[in-house]
NULUM-363226 format. One record per residue (C-alpha): residue in one letter; residue number from 1; x, z, y. Coordinates in Angstrom, 3 decimals. Example, Ala and Ser with C-alpha at 12.3 -4.5 7.8 and 13.67 -1.06 7.14 Angstrom:
BEGIN
<site><residuo>a</residuo><num>1</num><xx>12.300</xx><zz>7.800</zz><yy>-4.500</yy></site>
<site><residuo>s</residuo><num>2</num><xx>13.670</xx><zz>7.140</zz><yy>-1.060</yy></site>
***
This chain:
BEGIN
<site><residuo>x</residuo><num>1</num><xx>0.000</xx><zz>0.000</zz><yy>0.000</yy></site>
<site><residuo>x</residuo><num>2</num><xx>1.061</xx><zz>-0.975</zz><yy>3.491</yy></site>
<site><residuo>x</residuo><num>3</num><xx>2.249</xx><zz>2.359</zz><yy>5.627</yy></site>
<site><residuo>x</residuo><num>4</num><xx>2.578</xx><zz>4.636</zz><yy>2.616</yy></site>
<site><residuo>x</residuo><num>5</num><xx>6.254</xx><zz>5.955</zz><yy>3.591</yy></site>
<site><residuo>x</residuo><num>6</num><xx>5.803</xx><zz>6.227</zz><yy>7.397</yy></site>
<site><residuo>x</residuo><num>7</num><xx>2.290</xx><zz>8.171</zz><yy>6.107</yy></site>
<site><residuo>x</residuo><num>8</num><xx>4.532</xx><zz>10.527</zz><yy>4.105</yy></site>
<site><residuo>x</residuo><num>9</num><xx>7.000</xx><zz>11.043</zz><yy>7.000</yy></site>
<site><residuo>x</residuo><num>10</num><xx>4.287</xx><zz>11.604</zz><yy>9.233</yy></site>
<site><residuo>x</residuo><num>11</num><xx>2.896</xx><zz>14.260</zz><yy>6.617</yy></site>
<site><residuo>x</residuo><num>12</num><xx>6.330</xx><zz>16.092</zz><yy>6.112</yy></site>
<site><residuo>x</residuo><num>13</num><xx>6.581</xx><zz>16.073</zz><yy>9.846</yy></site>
<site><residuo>x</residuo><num>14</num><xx>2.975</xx><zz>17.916</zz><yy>10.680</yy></site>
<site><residuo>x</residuo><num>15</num><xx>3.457</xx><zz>20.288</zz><yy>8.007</yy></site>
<site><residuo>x</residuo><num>16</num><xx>6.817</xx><zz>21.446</zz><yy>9.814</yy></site>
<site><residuo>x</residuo><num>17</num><xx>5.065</xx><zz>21.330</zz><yy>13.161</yy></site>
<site><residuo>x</residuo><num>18</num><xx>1.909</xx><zz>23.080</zz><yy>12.554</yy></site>
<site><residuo>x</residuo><num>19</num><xx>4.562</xx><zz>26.093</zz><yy>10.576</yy></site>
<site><residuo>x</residuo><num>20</num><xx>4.982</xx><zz>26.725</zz><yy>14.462</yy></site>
<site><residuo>x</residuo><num>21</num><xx>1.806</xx><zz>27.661</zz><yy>15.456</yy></site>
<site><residuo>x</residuo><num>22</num><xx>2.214</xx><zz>31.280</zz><yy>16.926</yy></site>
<site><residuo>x</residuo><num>23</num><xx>-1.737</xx><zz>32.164</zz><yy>16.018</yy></site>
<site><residuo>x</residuo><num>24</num><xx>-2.358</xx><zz>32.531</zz><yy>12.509</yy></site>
<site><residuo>x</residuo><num>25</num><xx>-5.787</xx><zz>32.245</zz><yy>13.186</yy></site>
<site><residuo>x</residuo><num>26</num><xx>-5.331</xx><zz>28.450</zz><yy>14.127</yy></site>
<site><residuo>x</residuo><num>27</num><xx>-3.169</xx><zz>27.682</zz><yy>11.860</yy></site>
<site><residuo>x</residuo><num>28</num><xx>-5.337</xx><zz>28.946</zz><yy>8.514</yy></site>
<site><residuo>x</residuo><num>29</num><xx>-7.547</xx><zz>25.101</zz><yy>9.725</yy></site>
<site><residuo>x</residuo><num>30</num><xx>-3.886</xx><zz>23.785</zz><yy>8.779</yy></site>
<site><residuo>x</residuo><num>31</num><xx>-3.812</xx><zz>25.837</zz><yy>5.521</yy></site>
<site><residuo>x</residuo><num>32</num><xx>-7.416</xx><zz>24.636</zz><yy>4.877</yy></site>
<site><residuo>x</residuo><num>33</num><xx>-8.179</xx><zz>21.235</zz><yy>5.504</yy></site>
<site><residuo>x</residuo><num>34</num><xx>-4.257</xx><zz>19.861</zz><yy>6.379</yy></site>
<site><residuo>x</residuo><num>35</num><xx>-1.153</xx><zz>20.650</zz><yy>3.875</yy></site>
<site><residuo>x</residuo><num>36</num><xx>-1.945</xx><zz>23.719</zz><yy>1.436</yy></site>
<site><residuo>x</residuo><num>37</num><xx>0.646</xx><zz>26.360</zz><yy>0.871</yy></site>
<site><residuo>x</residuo><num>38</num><xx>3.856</xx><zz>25.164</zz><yy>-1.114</yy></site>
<site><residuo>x</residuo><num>39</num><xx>2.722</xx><zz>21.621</zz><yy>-1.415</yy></site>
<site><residuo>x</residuo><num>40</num><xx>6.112</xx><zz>21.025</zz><yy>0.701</yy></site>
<site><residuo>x</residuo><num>41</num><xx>8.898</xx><zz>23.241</zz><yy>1.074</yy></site>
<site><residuo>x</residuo><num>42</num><xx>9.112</xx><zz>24.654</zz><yy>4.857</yy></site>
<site><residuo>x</residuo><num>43</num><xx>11.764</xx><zz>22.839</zz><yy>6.819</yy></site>
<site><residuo>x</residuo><num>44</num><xx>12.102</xx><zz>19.775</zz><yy>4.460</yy></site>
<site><residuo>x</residuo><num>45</num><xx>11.891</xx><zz>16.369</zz><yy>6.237</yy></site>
<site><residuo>x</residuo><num>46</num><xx>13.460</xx><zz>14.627</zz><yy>3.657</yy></site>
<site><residuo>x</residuo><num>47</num><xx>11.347</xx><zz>14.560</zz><yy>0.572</yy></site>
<site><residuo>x</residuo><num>48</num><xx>8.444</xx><zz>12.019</zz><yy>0.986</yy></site>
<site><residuo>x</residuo><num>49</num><xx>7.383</xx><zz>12.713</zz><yy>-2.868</yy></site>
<site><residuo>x</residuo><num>50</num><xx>6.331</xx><zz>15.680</zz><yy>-1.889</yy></site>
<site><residuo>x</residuo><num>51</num><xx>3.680</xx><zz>14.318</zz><yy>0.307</yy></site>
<site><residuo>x</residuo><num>52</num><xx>2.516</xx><zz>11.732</zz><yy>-1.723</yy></site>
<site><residuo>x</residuo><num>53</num><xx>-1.142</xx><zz>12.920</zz><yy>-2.872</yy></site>
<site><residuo>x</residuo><num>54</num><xx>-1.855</xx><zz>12.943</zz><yy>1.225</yy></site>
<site><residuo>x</residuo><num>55</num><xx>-1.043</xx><zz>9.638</zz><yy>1.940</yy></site>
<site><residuo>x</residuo><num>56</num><xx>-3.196</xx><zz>7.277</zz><yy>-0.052</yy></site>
<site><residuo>x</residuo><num>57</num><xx>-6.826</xx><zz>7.726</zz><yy>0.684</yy></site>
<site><residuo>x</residuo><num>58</num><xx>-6.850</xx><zz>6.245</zz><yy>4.898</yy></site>
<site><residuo>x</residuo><num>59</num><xx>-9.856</xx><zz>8.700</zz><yy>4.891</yy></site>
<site><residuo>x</residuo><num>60</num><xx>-8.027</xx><zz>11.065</zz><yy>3.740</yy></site>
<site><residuo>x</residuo><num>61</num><xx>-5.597</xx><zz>10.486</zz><yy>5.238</yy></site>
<site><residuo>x</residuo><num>62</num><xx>-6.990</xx><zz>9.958</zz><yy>9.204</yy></site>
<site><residuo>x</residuo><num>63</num><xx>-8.967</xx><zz>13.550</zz><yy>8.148</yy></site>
<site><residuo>x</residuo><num>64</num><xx>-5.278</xx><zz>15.051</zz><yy>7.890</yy></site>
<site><residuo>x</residuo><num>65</num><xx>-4.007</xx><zz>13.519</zz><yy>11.386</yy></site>
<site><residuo>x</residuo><num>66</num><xx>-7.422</xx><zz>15.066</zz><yy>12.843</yy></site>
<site><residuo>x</residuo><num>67</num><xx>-6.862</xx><zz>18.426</zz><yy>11.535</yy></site>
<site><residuo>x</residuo><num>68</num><xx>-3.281</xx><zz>18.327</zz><yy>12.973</yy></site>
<site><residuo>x</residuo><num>69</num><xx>-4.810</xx><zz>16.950</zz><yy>16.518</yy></site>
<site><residuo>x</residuo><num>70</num><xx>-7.959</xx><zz>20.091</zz><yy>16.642</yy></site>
<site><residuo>x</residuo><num>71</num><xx>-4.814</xx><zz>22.580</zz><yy>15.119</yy></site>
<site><residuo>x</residuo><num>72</num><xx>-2.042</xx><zz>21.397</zz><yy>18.095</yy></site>
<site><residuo>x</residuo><num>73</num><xx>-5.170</xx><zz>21.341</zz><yy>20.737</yy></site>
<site><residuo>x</residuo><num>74</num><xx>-6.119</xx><zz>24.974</zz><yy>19.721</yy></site>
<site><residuo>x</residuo><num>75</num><xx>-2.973</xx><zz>26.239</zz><yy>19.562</yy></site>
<site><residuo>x</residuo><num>76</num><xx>-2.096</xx><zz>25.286</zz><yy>23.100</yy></site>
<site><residuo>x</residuo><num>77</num><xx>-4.981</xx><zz>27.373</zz><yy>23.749</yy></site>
<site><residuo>x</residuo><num>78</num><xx>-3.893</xx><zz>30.207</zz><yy>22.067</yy></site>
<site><residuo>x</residuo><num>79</num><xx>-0.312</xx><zz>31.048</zz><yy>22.007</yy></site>
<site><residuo>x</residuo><num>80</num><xx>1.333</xx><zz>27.792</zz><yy>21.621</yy></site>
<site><residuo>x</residuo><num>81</num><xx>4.441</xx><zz>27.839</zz><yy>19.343</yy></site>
<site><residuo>x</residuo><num>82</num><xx>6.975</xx><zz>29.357</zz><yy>17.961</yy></site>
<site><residuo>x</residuo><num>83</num><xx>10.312</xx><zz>27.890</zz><yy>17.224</yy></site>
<site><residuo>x</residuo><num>84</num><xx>13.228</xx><zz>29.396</zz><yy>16.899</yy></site>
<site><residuo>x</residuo><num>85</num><xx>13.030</xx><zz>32.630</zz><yy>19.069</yy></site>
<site><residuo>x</residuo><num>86</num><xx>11.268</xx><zz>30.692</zz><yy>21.388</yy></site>
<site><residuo>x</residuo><num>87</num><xx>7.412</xx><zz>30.318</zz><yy>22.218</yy></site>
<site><residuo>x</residuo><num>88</num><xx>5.875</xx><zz>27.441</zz><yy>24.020</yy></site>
<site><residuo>x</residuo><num>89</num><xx>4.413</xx><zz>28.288</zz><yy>27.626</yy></site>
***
């Protein structure tokens, strides 16, 4: 299929970016409807297998980038993230 590995690069990449989200509140959507728990090991840009059952379905898929989008949008509302020792302002 057409777009599979920028798909699984763009999985691996929300998965480390939503790990930032200072508000565990927001980021249990992530948990829920995005990338569950240990599906891909924190930090790791590098393995696009490990994305692989996200990528497939466009539905599926285009849900996943919406979750990230409603995640990131109420996260800025509510304590940004955290990277590093640092939180957004």
């Amino acid at each position: 299929m057409k777009g599979l590995e920028e798909r699984k690069k763009l999985i691996l990449a929300m998965e480390y970016v939503a790990r930032q989200v200072n508000d565990e509140s927001v980021f249990e959507e992530w948990l829920v409807l995005g990338v569950a728990d240990g599906d891909v090991e924190y930090g790791d840009l590098e393995k696009v297998e490990a994305a692989e059952g996200y990528v497939e379905d466009e539905e599926s898929f285009a849900e996943i980038m919406q979750t990230f989008l409603n995640v990131m949008a109420n996260a800025k509302k509510s304590g940004g993230l955290y990277c590093g020792g640092v939180v957004s302002k």
